[in-house]
KEDO-101727 format. One record per residue (C-alpha): residue number from 1; residue in one letter; z, y, x. Coordinates in Angstrom, 3 decimals, decimal comma, m for minus. Layout:
(NUM; a; (Z; Y; X))
...
This chain:
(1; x; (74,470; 20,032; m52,222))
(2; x; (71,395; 17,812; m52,162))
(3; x; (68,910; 20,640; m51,472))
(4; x; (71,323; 21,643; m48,910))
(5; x; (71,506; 18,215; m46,990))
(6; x; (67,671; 17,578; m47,627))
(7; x; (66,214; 20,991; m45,684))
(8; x; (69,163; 20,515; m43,340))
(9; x; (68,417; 16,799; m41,936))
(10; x; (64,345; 17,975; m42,077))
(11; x; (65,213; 20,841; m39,963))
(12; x; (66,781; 18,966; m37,783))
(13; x; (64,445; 16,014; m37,123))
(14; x; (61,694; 18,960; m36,749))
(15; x; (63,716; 20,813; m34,144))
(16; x; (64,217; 17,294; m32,299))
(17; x; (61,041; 16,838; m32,625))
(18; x; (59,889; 19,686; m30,565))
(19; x; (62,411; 19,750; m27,826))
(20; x; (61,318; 16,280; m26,678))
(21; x; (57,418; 17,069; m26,615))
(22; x; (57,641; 20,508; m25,387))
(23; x; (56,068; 19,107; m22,144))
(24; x; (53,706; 16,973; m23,044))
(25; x; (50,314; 18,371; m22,398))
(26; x; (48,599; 18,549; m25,804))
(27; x; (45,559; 19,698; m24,472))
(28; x; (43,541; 16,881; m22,869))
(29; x; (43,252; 13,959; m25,199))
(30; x; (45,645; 11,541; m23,936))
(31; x; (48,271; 14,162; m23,931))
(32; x; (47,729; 15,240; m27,717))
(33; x; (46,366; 11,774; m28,930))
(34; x; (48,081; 9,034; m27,324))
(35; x; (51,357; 11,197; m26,188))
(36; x; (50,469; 10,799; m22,575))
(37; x; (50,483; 6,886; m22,400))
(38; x; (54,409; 7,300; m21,937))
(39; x; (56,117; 5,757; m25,527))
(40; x; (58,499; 3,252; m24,864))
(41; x; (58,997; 0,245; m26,705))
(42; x; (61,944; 1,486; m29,363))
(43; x; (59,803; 4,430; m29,719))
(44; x; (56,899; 2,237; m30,728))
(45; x; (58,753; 0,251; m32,947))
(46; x; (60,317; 3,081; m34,858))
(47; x; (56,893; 4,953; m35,060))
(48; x; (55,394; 1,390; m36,182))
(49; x; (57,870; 0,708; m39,222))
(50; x; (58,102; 4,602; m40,270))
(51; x; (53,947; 4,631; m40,479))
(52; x; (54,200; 1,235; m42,787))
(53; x; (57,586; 2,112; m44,731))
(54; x; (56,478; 5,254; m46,711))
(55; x; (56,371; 5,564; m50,424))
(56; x; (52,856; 3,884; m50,687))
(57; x; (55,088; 1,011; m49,782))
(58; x; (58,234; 1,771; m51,111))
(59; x; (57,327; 3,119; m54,710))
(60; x; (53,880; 1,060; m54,994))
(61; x; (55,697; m2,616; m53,434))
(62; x; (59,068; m2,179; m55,908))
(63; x; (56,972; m1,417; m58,600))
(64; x; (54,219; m4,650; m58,387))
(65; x; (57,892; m6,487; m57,989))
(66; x; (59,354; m4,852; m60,878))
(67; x; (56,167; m6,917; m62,621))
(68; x; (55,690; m9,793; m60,229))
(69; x; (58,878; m9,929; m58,794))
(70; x; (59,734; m11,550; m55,089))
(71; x; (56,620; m13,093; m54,255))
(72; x; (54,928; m9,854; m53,568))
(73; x; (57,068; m9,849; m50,560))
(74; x; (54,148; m11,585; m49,094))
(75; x; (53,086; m7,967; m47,827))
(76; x; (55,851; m7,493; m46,219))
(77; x; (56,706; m11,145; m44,213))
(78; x; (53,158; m12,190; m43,311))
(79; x; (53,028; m8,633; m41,732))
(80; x; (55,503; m9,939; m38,965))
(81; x; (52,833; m13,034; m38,080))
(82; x; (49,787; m10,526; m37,617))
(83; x; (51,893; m8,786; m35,358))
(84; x; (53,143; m11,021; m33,225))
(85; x; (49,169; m11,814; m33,037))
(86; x; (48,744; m8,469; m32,311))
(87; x; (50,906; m7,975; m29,212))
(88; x; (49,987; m11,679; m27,696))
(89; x; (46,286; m11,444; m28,219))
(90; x; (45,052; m7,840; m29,129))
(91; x; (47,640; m5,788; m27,165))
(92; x; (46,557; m6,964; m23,885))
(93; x; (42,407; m6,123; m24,124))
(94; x; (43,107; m3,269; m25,602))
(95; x; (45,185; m1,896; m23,234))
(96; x; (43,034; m3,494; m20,584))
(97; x; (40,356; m1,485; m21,112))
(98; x; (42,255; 1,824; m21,464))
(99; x; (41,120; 2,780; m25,048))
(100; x; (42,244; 5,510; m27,410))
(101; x; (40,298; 3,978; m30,720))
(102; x; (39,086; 0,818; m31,687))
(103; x; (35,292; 2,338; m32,493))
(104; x; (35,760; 2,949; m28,601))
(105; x; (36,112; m0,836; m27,627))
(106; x; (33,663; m1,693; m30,164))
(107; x; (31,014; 0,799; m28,573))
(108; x; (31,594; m0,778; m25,333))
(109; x; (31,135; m4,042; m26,388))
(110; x; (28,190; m3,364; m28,672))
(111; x; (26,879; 0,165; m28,994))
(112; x; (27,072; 3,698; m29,715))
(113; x; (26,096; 3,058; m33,141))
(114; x; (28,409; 0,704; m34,276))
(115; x; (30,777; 2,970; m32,914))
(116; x; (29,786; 5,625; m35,233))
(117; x; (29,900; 3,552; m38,081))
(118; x; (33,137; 2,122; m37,705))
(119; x; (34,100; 5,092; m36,957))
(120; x; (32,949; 6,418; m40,231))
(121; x; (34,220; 3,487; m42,231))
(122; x; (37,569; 4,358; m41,370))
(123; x; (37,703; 8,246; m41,945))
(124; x; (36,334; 7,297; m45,513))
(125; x; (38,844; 5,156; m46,029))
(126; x; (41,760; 7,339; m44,864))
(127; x; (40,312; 10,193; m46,887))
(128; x; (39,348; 9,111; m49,857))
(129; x; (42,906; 6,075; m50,201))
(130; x; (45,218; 6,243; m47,758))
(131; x; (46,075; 10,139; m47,648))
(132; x; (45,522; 11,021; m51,659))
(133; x; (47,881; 7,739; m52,014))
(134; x; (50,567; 8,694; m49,390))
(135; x; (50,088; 12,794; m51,126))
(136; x; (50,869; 10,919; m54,914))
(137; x; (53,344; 8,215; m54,246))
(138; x; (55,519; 10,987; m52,007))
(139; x; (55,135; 13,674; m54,786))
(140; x; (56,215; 10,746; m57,675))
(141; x; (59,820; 10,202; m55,299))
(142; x; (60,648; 13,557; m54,377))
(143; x; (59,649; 15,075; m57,875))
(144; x; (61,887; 12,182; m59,461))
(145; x; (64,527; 11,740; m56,967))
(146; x; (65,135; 15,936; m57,289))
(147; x; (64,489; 16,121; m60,866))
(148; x; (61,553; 18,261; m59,579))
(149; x; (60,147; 19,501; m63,491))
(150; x; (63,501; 19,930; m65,267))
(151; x; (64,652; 22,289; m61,811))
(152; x; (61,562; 23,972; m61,847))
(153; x; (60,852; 24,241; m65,940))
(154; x; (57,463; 22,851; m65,033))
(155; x; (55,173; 19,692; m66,397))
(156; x; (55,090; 16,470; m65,051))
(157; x; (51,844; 17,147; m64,025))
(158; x; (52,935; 20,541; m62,179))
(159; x; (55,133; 18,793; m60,661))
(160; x; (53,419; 16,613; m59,151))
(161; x; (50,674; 19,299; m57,816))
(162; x; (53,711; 21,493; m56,280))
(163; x; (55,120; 18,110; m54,270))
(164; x; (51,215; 17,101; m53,131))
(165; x; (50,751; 20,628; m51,479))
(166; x; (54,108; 20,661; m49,894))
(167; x; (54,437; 17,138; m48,690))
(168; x; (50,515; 18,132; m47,446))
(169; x; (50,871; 21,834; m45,755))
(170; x; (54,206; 20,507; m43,471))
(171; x; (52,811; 17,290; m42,973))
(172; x; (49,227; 18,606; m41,691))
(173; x; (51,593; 21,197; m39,661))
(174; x; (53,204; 18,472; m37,532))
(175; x; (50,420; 16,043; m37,343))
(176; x; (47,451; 18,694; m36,335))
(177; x; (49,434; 20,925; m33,833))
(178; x; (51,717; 18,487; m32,658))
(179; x; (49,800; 15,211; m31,478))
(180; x; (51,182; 11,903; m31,561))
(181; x; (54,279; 12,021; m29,654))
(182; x; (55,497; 14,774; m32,364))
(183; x; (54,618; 12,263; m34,737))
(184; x; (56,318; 9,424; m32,931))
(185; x; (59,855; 11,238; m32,165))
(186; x; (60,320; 12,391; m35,638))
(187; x; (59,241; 8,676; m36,790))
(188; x; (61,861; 7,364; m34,770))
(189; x; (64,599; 9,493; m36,001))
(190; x; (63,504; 9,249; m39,626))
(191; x; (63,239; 5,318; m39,064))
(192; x; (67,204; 4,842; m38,877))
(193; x; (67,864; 7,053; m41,800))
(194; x; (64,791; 5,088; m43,903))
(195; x; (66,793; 1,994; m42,630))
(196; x; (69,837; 3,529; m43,901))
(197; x; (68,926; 4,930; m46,898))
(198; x; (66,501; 2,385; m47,960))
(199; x; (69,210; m0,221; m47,754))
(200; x; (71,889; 1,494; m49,678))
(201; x; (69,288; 1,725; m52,928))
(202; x; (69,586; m2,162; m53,103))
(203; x; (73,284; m2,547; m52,698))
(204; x; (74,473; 0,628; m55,140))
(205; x; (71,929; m1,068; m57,306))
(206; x; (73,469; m4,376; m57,171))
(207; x; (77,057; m2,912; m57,805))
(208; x; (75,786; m0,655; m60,951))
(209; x; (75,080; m4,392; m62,356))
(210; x; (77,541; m6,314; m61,497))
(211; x; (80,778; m7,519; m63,565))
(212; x; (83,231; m7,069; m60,927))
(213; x; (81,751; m4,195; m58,898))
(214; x; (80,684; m6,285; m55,998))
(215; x; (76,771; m6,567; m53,846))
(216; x; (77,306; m10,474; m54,511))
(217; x; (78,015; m10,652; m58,256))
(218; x; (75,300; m8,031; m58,679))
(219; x; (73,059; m10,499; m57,302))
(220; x; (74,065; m13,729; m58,737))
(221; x; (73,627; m11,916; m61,942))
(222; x; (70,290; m11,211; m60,751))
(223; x; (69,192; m14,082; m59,907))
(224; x; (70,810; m16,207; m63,179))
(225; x; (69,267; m13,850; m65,219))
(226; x; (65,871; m13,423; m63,659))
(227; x; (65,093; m16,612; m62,018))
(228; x; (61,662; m16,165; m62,733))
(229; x; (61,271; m13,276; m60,582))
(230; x; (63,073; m15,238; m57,456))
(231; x; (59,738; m17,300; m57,245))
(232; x; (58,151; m17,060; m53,609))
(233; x; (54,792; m19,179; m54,243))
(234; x; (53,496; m17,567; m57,852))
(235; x; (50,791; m19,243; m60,339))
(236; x; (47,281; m18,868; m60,006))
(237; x; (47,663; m15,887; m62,693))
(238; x; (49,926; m13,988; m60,612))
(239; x; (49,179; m10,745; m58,487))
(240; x; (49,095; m12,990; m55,501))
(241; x; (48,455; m16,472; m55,699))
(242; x; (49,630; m18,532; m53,098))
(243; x; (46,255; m20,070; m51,915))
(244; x; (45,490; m16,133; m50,606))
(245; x; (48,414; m16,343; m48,363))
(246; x; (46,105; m18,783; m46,130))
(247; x; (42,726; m16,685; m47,114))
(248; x; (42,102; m12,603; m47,520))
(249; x; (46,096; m12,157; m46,813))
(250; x; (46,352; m12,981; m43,371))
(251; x; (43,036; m10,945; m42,815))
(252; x; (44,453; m7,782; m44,045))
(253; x; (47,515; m8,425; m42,331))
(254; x; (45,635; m8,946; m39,115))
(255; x; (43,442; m5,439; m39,702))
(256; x; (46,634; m3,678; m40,764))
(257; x; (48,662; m4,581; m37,585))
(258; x; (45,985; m5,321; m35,193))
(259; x; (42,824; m2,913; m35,741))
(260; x; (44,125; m0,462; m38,009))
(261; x; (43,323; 3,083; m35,950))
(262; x; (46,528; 4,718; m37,501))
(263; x; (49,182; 1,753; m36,750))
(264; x; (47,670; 0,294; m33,697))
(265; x; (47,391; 3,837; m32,012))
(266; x; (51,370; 3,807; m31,156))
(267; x; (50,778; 0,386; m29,294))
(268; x; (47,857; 2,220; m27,780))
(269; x; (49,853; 5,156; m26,557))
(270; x; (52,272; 2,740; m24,581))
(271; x; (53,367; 2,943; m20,928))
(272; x; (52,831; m0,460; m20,322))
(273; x; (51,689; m3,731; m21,847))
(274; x; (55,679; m5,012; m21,582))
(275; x; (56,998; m2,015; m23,429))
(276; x; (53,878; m2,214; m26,147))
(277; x; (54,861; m5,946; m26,915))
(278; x; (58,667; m5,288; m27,509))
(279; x; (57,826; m2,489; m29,812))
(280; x; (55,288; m4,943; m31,705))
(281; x; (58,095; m7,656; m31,550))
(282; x; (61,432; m5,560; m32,173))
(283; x; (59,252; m4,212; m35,184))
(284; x; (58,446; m7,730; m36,606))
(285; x; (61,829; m8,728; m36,553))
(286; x; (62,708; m5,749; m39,005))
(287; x; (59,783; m6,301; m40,524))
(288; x; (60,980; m9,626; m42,477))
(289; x; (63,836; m7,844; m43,678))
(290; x; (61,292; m5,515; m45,358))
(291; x; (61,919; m6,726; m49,270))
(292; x; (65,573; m5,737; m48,883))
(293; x; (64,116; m2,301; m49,368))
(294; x; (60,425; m2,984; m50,658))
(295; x; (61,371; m5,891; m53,480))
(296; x; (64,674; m6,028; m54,556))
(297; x; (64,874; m2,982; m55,912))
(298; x; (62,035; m3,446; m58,042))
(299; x; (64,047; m6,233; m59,560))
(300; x; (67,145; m4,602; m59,878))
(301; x; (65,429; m2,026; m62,000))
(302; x; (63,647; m4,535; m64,095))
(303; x; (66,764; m6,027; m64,883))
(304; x; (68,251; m2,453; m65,370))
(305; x; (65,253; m0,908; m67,348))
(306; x; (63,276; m4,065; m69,234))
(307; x; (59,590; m4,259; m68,736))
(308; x; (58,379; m1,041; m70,501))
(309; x; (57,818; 1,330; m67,143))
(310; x; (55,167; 2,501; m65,485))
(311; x; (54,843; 0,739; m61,916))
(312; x; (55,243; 4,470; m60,354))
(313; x; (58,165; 5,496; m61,951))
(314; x; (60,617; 2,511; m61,047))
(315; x; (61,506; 3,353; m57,441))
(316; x; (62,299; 7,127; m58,337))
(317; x; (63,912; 6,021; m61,512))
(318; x; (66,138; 3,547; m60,037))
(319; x; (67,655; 5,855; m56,673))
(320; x; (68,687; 8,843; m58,915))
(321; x; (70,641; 6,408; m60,997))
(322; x; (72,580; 4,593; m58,962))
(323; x; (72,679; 6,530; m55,697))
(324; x; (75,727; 8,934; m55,329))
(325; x; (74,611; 12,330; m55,829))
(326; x; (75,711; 13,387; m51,990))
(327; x; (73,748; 10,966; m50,895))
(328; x; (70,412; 12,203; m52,222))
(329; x; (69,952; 14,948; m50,001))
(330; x; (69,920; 13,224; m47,167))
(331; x; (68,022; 9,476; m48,731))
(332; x; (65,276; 12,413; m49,724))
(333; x; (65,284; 14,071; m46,451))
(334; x; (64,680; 10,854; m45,103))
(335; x; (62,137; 9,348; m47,507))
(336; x; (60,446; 13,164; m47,357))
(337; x; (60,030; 12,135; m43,166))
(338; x; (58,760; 8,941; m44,109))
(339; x; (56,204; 10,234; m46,272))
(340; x; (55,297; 12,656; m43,675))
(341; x; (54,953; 9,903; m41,364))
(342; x; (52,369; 7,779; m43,295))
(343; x; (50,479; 11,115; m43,855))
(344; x; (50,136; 12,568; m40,481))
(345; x; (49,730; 9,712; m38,519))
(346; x; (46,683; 8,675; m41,076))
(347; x; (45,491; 12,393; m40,293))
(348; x; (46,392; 12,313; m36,416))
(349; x; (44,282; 9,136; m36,465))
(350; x; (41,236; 10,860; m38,242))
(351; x; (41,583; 13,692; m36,129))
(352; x; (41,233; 11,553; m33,082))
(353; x; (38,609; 9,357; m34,368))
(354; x; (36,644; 12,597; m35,261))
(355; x; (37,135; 14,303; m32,031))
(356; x; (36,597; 11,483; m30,027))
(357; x; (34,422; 9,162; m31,622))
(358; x; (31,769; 11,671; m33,384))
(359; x; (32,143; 14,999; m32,135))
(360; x; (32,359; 14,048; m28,218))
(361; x; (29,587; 11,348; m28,830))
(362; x; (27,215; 13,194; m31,496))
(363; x; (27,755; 16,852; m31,356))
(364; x; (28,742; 17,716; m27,530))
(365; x; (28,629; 15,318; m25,237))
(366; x; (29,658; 17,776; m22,492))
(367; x; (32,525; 19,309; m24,266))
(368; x; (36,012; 19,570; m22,449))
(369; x; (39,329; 17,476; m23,610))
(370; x; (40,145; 20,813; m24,922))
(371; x; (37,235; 21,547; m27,628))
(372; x; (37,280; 18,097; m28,244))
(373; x; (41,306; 18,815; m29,545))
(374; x; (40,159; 22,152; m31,024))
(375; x; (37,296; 20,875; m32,970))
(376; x; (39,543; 17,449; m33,844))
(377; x; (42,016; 20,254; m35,497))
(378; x; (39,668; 21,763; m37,747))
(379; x; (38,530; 18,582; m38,986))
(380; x; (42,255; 17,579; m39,768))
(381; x; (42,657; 20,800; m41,482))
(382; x; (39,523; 20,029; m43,862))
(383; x; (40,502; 16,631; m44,555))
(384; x; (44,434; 17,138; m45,177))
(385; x; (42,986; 19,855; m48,048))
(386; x; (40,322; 17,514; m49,705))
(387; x; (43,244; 14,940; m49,523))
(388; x; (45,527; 17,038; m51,287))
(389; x; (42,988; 17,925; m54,239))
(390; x; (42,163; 14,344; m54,748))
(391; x; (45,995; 13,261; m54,927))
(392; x; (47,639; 14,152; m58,373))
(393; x; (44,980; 12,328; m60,071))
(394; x; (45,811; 8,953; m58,772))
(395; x; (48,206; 9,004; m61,939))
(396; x; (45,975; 7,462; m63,826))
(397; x; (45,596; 4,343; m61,786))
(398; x; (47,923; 1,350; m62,892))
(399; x; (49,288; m0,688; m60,061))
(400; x; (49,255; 1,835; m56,899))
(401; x; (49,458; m0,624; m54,482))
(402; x; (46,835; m2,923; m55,979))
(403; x; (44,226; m0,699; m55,889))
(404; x; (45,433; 0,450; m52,283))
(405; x; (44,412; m3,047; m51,300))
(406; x; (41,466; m3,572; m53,337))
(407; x; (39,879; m0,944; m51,917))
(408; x; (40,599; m1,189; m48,504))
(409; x; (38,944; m4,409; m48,288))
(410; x; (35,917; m1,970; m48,374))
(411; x; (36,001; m0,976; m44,856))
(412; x; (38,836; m3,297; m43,471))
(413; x; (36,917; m6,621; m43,566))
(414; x; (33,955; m5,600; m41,775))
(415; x; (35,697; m4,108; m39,033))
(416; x; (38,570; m6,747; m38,361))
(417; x; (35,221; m8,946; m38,731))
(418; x; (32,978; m7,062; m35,797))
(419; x; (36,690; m6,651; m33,603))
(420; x; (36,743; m10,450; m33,736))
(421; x; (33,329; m11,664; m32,955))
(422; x; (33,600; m9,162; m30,118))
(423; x; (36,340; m10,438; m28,465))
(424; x; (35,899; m14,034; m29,019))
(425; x; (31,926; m14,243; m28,431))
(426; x; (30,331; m12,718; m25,151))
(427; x; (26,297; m13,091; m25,903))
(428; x; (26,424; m11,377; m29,348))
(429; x; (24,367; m8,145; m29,757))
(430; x; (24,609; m5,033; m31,140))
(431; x; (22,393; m5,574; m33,585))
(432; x; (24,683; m8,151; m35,000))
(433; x; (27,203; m5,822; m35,135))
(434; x; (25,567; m3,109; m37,080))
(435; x; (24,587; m5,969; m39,327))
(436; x; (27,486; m7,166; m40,088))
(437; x; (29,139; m3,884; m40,783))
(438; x; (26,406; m2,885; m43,171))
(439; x; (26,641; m6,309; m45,095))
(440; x; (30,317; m6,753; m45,430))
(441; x; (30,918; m3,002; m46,527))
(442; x; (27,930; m3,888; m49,188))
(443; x; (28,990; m7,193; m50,478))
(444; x; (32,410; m6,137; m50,982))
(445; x; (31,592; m3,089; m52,922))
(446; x; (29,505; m4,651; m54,848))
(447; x; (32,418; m6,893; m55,826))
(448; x; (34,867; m4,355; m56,406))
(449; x; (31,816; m3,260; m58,781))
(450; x; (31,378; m6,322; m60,765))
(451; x; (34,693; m7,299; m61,036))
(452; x; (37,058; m4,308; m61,497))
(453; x; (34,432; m1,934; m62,717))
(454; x; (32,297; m4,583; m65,099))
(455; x; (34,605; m7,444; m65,335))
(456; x; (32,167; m10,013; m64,677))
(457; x; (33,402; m11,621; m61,590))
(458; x; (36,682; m13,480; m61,678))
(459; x; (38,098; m14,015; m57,972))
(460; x; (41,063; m12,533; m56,545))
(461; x; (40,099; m9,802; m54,244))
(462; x; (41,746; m11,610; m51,012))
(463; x; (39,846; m14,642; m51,300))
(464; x; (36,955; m12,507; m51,987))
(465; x; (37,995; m10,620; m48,613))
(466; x; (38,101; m14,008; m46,855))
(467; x; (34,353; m15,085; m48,087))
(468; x; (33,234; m12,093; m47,278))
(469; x; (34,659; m12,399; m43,528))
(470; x; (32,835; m15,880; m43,071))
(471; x; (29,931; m14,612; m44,285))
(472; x; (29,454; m12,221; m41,905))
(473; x; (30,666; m14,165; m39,116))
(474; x; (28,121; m16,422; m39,715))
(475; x; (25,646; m13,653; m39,963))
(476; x; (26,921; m12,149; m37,070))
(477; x; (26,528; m15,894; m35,215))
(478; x; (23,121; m16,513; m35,862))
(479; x; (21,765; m13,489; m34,425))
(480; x; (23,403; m13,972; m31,527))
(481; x; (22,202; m17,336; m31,554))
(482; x; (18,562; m15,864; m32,372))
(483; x; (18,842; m12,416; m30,067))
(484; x; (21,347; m12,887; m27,710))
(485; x; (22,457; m10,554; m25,309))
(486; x; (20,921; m10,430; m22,005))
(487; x; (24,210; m10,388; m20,075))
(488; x; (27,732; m11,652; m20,536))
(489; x; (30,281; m8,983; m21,737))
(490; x; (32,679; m8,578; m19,358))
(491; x; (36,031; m6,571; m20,417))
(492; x; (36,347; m4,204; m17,499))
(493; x; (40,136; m3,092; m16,358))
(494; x; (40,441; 0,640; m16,522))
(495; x; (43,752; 0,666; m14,341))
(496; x; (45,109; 3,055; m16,623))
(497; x; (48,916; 1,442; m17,722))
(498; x; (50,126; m1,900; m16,207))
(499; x; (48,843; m4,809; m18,495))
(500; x; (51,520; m7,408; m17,001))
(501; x; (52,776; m8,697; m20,082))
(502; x; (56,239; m9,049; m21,258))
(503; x; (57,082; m13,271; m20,191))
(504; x; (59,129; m13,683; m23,647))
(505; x; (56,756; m12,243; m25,242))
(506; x; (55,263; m15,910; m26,925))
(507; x; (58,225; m17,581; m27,071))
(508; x; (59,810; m14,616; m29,352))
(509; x; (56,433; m14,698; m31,443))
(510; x; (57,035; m18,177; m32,294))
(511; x; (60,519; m17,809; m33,493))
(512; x; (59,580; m14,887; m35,387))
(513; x; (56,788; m16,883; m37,237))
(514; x; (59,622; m19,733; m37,744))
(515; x; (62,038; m17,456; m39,479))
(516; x; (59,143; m16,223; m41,759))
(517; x; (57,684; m19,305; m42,864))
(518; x; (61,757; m20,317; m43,945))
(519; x; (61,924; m17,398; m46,090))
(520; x; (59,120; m19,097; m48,206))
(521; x; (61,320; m22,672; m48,225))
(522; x; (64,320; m20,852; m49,444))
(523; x; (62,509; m19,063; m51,973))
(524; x; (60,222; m21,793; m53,047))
């Protein structure tokens, strides 16, 4: 019955999917990489929460909270603030000047050059973390949630091979021959069910351990029990101390939401600057209940399980014990599209950072929108295989979503750095920016070096992010002051959507930040 419901409900989204972008002209590249300009607010909200909530979340977040408990729900509530940031601040430039990738604006405002390595910094990153991690953390839930080795009479390791390739051949599918507003449609759909299903782990789970069969006694029990792991702010030992919500947290929140090529690219694709910012807001406002599905079940399953687990088991572990078996079908189904979401978005995004950013700029600057789609493809196509080689072995790393952030401090900082010095600054010149780029990337490896590599360096890797940001603002700052540019920049309207902004827009972002700074006073 589960198989049943699962290739049912992922027929169906699929089908869905291509009935409403049959029309859509995928071959010039606003059609295929920002779905024609034409996504609507709820679109853009689902598309945003599916491309966040994926099993890199769910299975890595639930399992640092099944060892930290609720104060890594800092990933999850800050997110809301950065976003809000996002559509008051970022939204409106970007949209202004009518780009399809960030390396765009930042060749505008500086050069061709720090276009290219932005460009680059991000299609490392995606390669070599974000698509091996979505590829692992999808294969440990569906391989665990479907019993995947016992059905199969396979090894864990097998296993975990079999759901990599799978999870990887459909996902490249819809992301490389269907464009974004494939991607976005099926995110939408998916989003409910995630929404759904995601919520129903945490309140089976409270049930399965409480006295009188009741959500509320299952979490007063909880929270009697296991008041230790009801504590917001965390000691300086813990995974995230509460002096990094004010340093390297709010940065990465701010690159995630605001520069990030594969979130930011549904804001991008917008029909308007109005509809872009209720997508950003309507998301945020989800967004804070995030830990409902992200945290709690973590908990629950420490509580459940003790303390003996590995961090990538817990998640899995926890749904195909308490959820009723004709549920799974369709909590897999939906899960399986939210996996396919993180993954083909992050390829979609290379694919149009390739095809736009390198191979229109580097390789044929005369080529038509529809080589530059063609020869985006093939790239996609590489990349989704090297992904999918370099996935199963991410078993042997301990936290999942630690290292996920570690190491995307690598090419996050010194682009969120660059972004901001060129919107904020006007006389600051390329040179600075290639600088900085080349400096931040450095310094930061070199940390992740020396402290996770050699163990010589003890400082949290978000305050390290943070130092490393002033540094190279400072950098960045005295060249300008040294070299300036000859000319103001001048952010020139392209005309392409309207940019008149949505007039709630601040006073919602200010109630939203309200609400998530209370969630740190209740759980204080």
């Amino acid at each position: 019955m589960g198989i049943i419901s699962f290739v049912g409900f992922t027929l169906l989204v699929a089908i869905i999917a291509y009935y409403a972008t049959r029309n859509t002209n995928e071959n010039t590249s606003d059609g295929y990489f920002l779905g024609g300009r034409s996504l609507t607010a709820t679109v853009i909200a689902g598309s945003l929460l599916l491309t966040n909530l994926s099993t890199e979340q769910i299975v890595g977040l639930n399992g640092d909270a099944y060892r930290d408990g609720i104060l890594v729900m800092a990933w999850e509530t800050l997110a809301a603030i950065a976003m809000v940031i996002t559509a008051v601040f970022l939204l409106p430039r970007y949209l202004k000047g009518g780009i399809s990738t960030i390396p765009t604006f930042l060749e505008r405002r500086f050069d061709s050059t720090t276009k290219a390595l932005t460009s680059g910094l991000f299609l490392t990153g995606y390669a070599v973390v974000l698509l091996p991690m979505v590829l692992f953390t999808g294969s440990k839930a569906i391989s665990g949630m479907f019993n995947i080795p016992e059905m199969l009479g396979v090894s864990d390791w097998a296993s975990v091979w079999i759901c990599v390739w799978a999870i990887g051949i459909i996902g490249s599918i819809y992301a490389i021959f269907g464009g974004l507003k494939a991607v976005a449609v099926s995110d939408t759909i998916n989003a409910i069910g995630l929404l759904i299903g995601g919520l129903l782990i945490p309140v089976f789970g409270l049930i399965s351990i409480s006295e009188d069969g009741s959500v509320f006694g299952g979490l007063a029990k909880l929270t009697t029990e296991n008041p230790e792991k009801f504590n917001a702010i965390g000691g300086p030992d813990s995974s995230i101390p509460f002096a990094t919500i004010f340093t390297g947290m709010m940065l990465v929140q701010l690159f995630y939401w605001g520069s990030n090529q594969q979130i930011i690219q549904r804001a991008l694709g917008a029909k308007n600057l109005a509809e872009g910012q209720k997508g950003l807001t309507i998301a945020a406002f989800i967004k804070i209940l995030g830990p409902i599905i992200v945290v709690l079940p973590g908990i629950i399953a420490f509580h459940k399980y003790g303390a003996n687990m590995h961090t990538s088991d817990v998640y899995p572990t926890l749904v195909a014990d308490v959820l009723p078996e004709v549920w799974i079908g369709f909590f897999a189904a939906v899960l399986f599209g939210a996996i396919l979401s993180s993954f083909n978005s992050a390829l979609n995004s290379c694919v149009t950072l390739y095809g736009v950013d390198i191979y229109k700029q580097f390789i044929d600057k005369n080529a038509s929108d529809e080589t530059v789609v063609k020869k985006g493809k093939r790239f996609g196509v590489f990349l989704a295989f090297f992904a999918m080689i370099i996935a199963p072995f991410l078993v042997y790393a301990d936290s999942i979503f630690g290292y996920l952030q570690t190491v995307n401090g690598a090419y996050s900082v010194p682009i969120l750095t660059v972004i901001i010095i060129g919107f904020v600054t006007k006389r600051v010149p390329a040179i600075a920016a290639k600088v900085g780029v080349i400096f931040a990337f450095s310094i930061y490896v070199i940390y992740i070096i020396l402290a996770n590599g050699l163990g010589v360096i003890d400082l949290h890797m978000l305050h390290m992010q943070a130092l490393t940001c002033v540094l190279t603002v400072v950098i960045m700052l005295v060249i300008g002051k040294l070299k300036p540019r000859e000319t103001d920049y001048e952010l020139a309207y392209t005309e392409q959507v309207d940019v008149t902004p949505w007039k709630p827009v601040k006073i919602v972002g200010v109630f939203i930040c309200l609400i998530v700074v209370s969630t740190y006073i209740i759980f204080r």
